[in-house]
C-alpha positions as CSV (number, residue, x, y, z in Angstrom):
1,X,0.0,0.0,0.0
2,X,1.3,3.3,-1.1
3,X,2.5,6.0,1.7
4,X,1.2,9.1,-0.4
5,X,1.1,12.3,1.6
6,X,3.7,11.1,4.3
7,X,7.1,11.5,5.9
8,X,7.9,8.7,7.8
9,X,10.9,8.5,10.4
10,X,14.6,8.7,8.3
11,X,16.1,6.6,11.8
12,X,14.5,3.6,13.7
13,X,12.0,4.4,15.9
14,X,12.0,2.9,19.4
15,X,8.9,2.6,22.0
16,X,9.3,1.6,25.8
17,X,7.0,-0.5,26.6
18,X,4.6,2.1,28.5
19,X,4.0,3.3,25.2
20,X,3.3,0.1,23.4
21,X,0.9,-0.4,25.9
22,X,-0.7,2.8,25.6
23,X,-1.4,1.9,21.7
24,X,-2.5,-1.3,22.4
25,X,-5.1,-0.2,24.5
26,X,-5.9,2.6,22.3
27,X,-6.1,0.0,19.7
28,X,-8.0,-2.2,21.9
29,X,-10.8,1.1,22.6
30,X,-10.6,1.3,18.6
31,X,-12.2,-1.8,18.4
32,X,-15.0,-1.9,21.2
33,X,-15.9,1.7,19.8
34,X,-16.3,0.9,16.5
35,X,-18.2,-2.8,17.5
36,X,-20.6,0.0,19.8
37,X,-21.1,1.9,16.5
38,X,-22.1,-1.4,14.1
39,X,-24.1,-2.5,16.8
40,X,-26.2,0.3,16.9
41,X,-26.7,0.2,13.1
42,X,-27.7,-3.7,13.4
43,X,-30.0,-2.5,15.9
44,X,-31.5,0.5,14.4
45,X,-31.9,-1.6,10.8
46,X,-34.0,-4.5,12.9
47,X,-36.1,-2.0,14.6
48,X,-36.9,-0.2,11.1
49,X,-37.4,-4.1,9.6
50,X,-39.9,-4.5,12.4
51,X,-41.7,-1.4,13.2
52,X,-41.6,0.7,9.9
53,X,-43.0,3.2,11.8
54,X,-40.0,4.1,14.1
55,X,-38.0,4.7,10.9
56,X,-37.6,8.5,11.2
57,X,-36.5,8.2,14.6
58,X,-34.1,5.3,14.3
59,X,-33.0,6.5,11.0
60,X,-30.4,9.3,13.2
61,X,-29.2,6.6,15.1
62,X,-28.6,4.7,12.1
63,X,-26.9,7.5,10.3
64,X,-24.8,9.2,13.1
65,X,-22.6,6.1,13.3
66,X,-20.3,5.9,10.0
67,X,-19.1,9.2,11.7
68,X,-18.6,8.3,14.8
69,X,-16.4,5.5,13.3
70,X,-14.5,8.0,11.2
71,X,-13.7,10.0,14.1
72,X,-12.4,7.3,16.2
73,X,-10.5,5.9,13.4
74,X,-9.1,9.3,13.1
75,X,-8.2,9.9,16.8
76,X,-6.3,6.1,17.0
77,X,-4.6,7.6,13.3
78,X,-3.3,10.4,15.2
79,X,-1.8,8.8,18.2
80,X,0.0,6.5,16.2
81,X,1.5,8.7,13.8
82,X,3.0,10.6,16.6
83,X,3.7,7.5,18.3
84,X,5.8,6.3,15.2
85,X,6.8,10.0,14.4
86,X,4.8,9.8,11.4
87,X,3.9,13.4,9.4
88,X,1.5,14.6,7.0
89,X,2.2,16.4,4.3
């Protein structure tokens, strides 16, 4: 996979183990979050299947997720690109 748009590290980067940790758990938080937000979907899809009429109101439920997903993707992104010295260009 291509690394358009970034600098990475010219020297090895090293991590003490505190800070693997921390990534690990972030990781870990990435995951639950993002299982929270396609649960909710599943959820909000079976009550529209069942009761068409709560379809309006599940429908923001439904639809607030994807971003919620983005976002969290986006924070874990960011603390591991400055755990790994990583830069945007």
């Amino acid at each position: 996979m291509p690394t358009a748009n970034l600098n990475l590290p010219s020297q090895p980067v090293t991590l003490a183990v505190s800070q693997i940790e921390q990534l690990n758990q972030q990781l870990s938080n990435l995951r639950h979050d993002i299982n929270n937000h396609l649960s909710l979907m599943l959820a909000a899809a079976e009550v529209m299947r069942r009761k068409p009429e709560a379809a309006e109101r599940m429908s923001a439920t439904f639809e607030d997720q994807p971003r919620k997903v983005t976002a969290a993707m986006l924070k874990f992104s960011a603390e591991f690109e400055k755990s790994l010295a990583i830069k945007k260009s």
